[in-house]
BATIBA-700482 format. One record per residue: residue number from 1; residue in three letters; chain; z, x, y of N, C-alpha, C, O in turn. Coordinates in steps of 0.1 Angstrom, whole numbers, plus 2048, in hexadecimal, padded with zeros to 3 digits. Atoms other than C-alpha are relative to their C-alpha. Example, Ala and Ser with C-alpha at 12.3 -4.5 7.8 and 13.67 -1.06 7.14 Angstrom:
<palums>
{1; "ala"; "A"; {800; 809; 7F4}; {84E; 87B; 7D3}; {800; 809; 80C}; {807; 813; 80C}}
{2; "ser"; "A"; {800; 7F7; 7F5}; {847; 889; 7F5}; {808; 7F8; 80B}; {809; 7FD; 816}}
</palums>
This chain:
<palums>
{1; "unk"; "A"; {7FD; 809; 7F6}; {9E6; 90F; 51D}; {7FE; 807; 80E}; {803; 813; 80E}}
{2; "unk"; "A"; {802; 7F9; 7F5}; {9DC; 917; 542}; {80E; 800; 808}; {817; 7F9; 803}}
{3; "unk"; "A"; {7F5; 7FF; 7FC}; {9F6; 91F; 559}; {7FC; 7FF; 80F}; {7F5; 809; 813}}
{4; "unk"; "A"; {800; 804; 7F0}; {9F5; 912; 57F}; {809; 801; 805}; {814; 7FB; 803}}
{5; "unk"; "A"; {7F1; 7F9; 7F8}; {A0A; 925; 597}; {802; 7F0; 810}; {7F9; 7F0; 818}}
{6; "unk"; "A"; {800; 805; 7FC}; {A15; 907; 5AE}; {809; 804; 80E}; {814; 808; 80A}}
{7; "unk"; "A"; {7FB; 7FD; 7F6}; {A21; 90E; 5D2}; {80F; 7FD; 803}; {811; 7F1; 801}}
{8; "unk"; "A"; {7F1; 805; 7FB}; {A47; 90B; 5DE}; {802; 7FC; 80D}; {80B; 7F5; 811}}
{9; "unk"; "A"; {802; 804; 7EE}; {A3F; 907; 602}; {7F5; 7F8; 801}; {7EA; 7FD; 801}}
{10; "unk"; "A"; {80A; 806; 803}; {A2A; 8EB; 601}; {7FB; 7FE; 810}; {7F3; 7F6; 812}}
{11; "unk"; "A"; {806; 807; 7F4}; {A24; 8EA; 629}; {7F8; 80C; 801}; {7F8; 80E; 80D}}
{12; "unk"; "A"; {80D; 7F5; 7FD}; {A0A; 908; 628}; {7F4; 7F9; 7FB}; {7E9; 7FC; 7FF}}
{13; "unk"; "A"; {80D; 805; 806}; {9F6; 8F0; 610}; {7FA; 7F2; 80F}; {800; 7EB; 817}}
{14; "unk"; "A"; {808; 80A; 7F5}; {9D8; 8DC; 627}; {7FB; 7FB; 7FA}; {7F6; 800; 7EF}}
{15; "unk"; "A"; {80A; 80D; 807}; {9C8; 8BF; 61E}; {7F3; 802; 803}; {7EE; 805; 80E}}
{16; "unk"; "A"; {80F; 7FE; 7FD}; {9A5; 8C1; 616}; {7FA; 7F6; 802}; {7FB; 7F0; 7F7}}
{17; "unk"; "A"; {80C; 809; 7FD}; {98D; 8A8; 623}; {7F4; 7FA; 7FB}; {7F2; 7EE; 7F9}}
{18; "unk"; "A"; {80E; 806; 804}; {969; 8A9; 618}; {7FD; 812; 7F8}; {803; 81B; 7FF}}
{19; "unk"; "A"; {807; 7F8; 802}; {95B; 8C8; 606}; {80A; 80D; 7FB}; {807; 819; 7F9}}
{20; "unk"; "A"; {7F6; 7F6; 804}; {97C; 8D7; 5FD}; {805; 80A; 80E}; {80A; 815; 80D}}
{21; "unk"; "A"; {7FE; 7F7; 7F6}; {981; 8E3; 622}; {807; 7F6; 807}; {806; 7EA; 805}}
{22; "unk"; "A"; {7FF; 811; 7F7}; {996; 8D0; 63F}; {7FF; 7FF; 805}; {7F6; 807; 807}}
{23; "unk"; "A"; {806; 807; 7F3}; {992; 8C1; 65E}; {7FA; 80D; 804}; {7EE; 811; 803}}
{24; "unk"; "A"; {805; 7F0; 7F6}; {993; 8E4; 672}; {7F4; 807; 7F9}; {7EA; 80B; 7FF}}
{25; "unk"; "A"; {80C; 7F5; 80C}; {97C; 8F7; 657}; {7F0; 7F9; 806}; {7E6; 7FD; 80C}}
{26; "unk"; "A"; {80D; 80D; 7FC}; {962; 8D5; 65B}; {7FE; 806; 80B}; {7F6; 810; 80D}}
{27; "unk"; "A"; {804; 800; 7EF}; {963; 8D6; 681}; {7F9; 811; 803}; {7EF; 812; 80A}}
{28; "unk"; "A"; {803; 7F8; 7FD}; {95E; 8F9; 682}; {7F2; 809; 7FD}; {7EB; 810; 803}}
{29; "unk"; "A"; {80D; 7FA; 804}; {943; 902; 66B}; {7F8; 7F6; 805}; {7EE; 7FD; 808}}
{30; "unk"; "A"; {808; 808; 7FB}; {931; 8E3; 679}; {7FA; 804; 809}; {7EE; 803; 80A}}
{31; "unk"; "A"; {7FF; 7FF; 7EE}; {933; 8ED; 69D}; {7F8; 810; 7FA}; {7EC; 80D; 7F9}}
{32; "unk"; "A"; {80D; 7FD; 805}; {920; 90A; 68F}; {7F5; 803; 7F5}; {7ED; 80D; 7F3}}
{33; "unk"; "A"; {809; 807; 800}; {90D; 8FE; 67E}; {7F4; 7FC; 808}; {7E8; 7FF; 808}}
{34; "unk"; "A"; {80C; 809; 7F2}; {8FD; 8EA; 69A}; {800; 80C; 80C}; {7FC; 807; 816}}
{35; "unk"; "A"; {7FE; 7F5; 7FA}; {901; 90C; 6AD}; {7F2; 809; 7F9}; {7E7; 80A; 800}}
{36; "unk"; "A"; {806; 7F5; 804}; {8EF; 924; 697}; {7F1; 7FB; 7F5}; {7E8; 804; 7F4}}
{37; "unk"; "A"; {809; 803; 806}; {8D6; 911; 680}; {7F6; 7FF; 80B}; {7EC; 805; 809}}
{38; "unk"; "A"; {80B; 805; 7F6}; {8C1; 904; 6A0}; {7FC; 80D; 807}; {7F0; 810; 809}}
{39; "unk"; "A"; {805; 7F2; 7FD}; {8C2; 927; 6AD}; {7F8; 80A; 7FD}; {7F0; 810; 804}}
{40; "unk"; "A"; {80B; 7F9; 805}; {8B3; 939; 690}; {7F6; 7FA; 7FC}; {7F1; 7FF; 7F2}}
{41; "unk"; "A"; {809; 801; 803}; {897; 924; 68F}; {7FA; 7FF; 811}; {7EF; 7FA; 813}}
{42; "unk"; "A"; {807; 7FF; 7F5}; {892; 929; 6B7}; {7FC; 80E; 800}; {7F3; 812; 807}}
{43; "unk"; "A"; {801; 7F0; 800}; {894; 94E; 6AE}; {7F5; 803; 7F5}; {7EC; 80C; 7F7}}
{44; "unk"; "A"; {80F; 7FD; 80D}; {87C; 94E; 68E}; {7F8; 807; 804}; {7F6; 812; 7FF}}
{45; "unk"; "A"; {80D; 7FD; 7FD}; {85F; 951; 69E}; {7FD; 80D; 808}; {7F5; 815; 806}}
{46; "unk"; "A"; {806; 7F1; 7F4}; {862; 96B; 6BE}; {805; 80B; 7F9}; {7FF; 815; 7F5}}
{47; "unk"; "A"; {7F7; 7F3; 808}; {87A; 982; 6AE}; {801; 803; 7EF}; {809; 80B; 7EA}}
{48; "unk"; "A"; {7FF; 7FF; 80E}; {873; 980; 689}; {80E; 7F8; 7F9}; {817; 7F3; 7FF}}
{49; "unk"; "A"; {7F6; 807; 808}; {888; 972; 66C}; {80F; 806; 7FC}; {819; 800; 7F8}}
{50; "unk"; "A"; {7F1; 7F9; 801}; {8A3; 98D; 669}; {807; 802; 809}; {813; 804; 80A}}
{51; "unk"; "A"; {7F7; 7FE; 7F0}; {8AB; 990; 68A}; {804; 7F2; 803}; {810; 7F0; 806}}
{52; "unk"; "A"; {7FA; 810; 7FE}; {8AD; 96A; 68F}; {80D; 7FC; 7F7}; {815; 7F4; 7FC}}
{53; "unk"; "A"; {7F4; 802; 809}; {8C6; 969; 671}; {80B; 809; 805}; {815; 803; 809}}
{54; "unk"; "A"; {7F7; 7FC; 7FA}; {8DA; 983; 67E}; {807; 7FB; 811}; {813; 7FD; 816}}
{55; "unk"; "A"; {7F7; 805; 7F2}; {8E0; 975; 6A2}; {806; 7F5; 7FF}; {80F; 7F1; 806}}
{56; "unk"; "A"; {7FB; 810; 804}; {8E4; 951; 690}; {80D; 80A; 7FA}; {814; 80D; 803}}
{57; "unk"; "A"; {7F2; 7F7; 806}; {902; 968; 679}; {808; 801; 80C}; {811; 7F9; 80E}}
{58; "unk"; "A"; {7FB; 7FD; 7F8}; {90C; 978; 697}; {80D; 7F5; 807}; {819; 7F5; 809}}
{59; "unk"; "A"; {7F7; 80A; 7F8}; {910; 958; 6AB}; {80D; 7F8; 7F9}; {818; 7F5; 7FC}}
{60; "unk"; "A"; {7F9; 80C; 80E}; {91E; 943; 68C}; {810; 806; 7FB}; {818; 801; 7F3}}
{61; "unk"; "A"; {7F3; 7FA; 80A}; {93C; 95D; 686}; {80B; 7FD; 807}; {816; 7FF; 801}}
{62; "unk"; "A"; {7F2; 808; 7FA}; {955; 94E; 69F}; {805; 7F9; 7FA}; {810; 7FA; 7F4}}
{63; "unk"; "A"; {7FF; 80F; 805}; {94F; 92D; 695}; {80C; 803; 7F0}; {817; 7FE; 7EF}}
{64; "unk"; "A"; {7F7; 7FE; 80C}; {95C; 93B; 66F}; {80A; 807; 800}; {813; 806; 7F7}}
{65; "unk"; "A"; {7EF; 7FE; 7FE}; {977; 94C; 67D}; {808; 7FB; 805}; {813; 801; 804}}
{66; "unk"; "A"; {7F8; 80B; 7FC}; {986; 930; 68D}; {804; 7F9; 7F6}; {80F; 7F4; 7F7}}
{67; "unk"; "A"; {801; 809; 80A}; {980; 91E; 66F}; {80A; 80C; 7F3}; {815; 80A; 7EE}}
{68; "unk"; "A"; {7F8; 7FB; 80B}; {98E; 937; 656}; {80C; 809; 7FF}; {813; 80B; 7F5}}
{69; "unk"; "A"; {7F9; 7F2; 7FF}; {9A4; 955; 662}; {811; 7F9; 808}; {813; 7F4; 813}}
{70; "unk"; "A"; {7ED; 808; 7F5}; {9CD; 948; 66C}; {809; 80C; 7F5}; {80A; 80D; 7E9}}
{71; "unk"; "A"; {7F5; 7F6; 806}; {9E8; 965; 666}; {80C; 7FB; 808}; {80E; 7FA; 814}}
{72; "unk"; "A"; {7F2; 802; 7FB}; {A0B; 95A; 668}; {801; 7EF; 800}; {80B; 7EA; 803}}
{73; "unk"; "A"; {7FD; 80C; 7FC}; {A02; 935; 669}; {7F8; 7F8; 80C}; {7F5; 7ED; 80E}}
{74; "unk"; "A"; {805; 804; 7F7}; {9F4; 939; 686}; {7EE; 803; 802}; {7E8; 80E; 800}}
{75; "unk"; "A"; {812; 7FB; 805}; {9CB; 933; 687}; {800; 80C; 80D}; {80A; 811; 813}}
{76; "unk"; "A"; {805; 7F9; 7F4}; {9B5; 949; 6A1}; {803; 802; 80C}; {805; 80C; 812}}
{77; "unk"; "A"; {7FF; 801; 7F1}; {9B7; 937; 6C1}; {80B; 804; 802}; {80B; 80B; 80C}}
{78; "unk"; "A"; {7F5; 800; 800}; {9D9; 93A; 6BF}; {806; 80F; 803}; {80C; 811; 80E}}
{79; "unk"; "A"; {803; 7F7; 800}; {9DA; 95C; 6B6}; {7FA; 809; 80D}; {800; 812; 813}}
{80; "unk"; "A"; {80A; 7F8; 7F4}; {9C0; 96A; 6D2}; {808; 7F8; 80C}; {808; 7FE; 817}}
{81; "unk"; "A"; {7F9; 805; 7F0}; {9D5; 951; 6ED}; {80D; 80F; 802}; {80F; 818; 80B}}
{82; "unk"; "A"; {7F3; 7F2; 7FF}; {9F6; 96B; 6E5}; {7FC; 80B; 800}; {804; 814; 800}}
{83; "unk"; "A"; {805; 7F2; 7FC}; {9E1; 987; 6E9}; {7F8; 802; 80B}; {7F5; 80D; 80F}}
{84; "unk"; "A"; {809; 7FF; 7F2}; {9CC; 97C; 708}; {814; 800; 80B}; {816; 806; 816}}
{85; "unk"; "A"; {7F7; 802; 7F6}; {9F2; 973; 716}; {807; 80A; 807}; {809; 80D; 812}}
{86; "unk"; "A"; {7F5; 7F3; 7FC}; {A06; 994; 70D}; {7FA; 809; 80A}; {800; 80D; 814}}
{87; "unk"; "A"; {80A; 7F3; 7F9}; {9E7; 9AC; 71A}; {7FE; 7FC; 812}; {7FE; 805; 81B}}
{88; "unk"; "A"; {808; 805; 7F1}; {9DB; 999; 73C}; {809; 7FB; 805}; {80E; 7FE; 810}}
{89; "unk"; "A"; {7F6; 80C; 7F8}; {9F1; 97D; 743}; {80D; 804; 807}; {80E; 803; 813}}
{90; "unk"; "A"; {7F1; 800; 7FE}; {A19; 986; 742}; {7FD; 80E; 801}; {7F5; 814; 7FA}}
{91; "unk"; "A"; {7FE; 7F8; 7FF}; {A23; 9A4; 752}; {7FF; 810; 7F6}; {800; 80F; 7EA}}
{92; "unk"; "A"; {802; 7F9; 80F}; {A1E; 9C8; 73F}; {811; 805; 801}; {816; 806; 7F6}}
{93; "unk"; "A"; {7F8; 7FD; 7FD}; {A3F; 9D2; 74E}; {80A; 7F7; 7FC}; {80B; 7F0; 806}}
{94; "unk"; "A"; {7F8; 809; 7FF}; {A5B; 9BC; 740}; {813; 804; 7FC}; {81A; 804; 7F1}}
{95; "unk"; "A"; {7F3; 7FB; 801}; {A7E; 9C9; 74B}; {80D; 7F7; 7F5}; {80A; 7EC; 7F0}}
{96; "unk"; "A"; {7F6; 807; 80B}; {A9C; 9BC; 734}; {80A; 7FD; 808}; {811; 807; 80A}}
{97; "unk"; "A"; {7F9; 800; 7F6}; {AB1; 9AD; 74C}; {80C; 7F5; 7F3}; {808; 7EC; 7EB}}
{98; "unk"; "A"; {7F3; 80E; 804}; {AD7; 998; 73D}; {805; 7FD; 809}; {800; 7FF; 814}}
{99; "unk"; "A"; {7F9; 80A; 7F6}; {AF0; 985; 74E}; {80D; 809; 7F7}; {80F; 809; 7EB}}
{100; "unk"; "A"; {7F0; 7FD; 80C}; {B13; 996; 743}; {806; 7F7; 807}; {80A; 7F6; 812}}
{101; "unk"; "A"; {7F6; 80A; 7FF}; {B25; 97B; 741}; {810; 801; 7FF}; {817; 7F8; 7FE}}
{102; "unk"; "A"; {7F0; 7FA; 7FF}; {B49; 98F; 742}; {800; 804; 80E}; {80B; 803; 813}}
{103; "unk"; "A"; {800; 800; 7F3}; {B3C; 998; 767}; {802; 7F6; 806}; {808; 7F6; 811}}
{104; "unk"; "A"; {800; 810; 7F9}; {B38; 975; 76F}; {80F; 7F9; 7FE}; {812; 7F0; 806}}
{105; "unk"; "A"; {7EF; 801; 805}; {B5E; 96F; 761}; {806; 807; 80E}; {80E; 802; 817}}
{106; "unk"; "A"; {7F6; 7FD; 7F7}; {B69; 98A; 777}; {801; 7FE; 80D}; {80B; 7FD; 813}}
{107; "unk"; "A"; {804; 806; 7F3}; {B5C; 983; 795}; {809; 7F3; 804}; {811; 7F1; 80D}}
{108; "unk"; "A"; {7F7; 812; 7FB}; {B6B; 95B; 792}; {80A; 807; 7FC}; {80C; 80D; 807}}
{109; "unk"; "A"; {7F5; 7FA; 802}; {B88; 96C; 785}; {806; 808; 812}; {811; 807; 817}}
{110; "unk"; "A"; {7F9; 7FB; 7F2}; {B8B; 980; 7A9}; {801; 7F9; 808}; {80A; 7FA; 811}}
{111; "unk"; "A"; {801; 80A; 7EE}; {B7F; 963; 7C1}; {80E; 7F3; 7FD}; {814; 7EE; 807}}
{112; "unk"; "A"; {7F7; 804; 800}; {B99; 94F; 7AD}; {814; 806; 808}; {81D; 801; 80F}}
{113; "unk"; "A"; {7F5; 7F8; 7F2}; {BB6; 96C; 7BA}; {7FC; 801; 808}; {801; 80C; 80A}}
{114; "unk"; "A"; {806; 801; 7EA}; {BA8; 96B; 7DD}; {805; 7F2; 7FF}; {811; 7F2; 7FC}}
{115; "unk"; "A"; {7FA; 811; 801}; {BAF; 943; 7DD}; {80D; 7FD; 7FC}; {814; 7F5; 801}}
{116; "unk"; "A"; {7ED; 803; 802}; {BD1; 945; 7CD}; {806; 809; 807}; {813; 809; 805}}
{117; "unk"; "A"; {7F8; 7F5; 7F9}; {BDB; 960; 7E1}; {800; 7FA; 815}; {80A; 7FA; 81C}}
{118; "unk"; "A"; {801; 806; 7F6}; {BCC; 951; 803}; {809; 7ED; 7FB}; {810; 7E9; 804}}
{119; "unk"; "A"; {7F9; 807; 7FD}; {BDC; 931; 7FA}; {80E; 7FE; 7FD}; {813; 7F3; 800}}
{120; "unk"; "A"; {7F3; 7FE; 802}; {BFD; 93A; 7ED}; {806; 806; 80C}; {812; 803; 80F}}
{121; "unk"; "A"; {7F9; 7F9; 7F7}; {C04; 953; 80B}; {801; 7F5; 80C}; {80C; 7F5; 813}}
{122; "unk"; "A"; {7FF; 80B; 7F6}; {BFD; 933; 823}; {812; 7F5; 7FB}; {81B; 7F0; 802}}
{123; "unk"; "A"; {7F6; 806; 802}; {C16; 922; 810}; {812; 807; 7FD}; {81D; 801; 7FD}}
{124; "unk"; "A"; {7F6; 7FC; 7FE}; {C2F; 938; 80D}; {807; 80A; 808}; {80F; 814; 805}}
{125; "unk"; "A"; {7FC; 7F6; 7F5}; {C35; 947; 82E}; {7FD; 7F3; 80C}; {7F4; 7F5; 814}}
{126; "unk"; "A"; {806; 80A; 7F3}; {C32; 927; 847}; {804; 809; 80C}; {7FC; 80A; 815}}
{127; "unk"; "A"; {801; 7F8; 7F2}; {C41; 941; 863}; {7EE; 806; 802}; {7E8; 804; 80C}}
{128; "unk"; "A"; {80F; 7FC; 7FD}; {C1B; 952; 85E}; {7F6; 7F6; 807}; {7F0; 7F7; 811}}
{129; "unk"; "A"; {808; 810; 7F6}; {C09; 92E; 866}; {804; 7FE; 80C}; {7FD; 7FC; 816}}
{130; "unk"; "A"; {7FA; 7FF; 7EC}; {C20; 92D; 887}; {7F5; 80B; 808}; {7EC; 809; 810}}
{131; "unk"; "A"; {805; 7F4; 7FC}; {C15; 94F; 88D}; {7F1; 800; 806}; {7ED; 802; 812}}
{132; "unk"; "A"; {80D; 800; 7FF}; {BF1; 94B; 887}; {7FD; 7F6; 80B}; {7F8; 7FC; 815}}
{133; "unk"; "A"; {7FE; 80B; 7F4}; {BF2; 929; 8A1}; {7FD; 806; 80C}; {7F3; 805; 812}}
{134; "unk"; "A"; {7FE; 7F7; 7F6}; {BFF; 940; 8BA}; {7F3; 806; 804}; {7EC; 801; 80D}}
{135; "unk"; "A"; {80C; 7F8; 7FD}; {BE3; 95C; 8B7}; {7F8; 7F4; 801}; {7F9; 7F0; 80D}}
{136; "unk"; "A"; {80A; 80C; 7FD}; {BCB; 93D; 8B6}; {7FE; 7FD; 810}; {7F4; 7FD; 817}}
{137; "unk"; "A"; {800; 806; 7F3}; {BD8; 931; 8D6}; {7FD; 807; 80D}; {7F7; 802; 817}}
{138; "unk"; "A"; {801; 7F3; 7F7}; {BDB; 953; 8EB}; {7F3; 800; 803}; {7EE; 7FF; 80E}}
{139; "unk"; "A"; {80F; 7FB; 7FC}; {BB7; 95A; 8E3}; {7F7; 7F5; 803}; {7EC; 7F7; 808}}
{140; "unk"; "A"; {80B; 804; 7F6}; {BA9; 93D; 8EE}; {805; 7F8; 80F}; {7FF; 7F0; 816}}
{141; "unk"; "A"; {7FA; 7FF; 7EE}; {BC6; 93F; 912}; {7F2; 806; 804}; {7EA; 801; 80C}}
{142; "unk"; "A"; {805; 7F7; 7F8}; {BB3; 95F; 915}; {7F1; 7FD; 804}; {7EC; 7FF; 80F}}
{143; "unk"; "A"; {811; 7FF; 804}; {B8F; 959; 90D}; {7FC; 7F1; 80A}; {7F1; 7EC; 80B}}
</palums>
């Protein structure tokens, strides 16, 4: 009796289409296809038959790495975008900066004693409020 190992992760399986391949595979070998067959027969003639096959090859080998090559899940473009990003795009320099959030505590923790301290000394010294009046008034007798 044969024995067929059946997958446990069934979301890696793709549906095939037409020819045992799917959508993306189609689209890709298509595209060249219509790329590289019309080329090696503009090339045939001036450049010979093995040179025209290999620049048709040449051209044609994108197209099938688009179509066939995905590590991690992720196809090509995908792939080649996070490596055009890391190298050119985003900074090479990328400092490690946090937020300590026990700083940020202590700080409101101090401005909170500054505030209970300025408004408790108002309220529990009304001779100082007289006081302050006073200086208030002097300096703008003098001024």
């Amino acid at each position: 009796m044969a024995y067929v190992p059946v997958p446990k992760d069934l979301t890696k399986v793709k549906t095939k289409v037409m020819l045992n391949m799917t959508k993306r595979q189609l689209i890709c070998f298509g595209g060249g296809a219509l790329i590289g067959v019309p080329l090696f027969f503009l090339l045939k003639e001036p450049m010979g038959v093995s040179t025209a096959a290999l620049v048709m090859v040449l051209i044609m080998l994108p197209f099938f790495l688009l179509a066939m090559y995905e590590r991690n899940g992720q196809p090509l473009e995908k792939i080649v975008g996070n490596i055009v990003r890391v190298c050119f795009i985003r900074p090479k320099k990328r400092p490690y900066k946090t937020d300590n959030f026990y700083a940020v505590i202590a700080r409101q923790n101090q401005l909170d004693r500054e505030v209970y301290r300025i408004v408790n000394r108002k309220k529990a010294d009304p001779r100082r409020e007289k006081t302050d009046q006073r200086r208030h008034r002097k300096g703008e007798a003098k001024g």
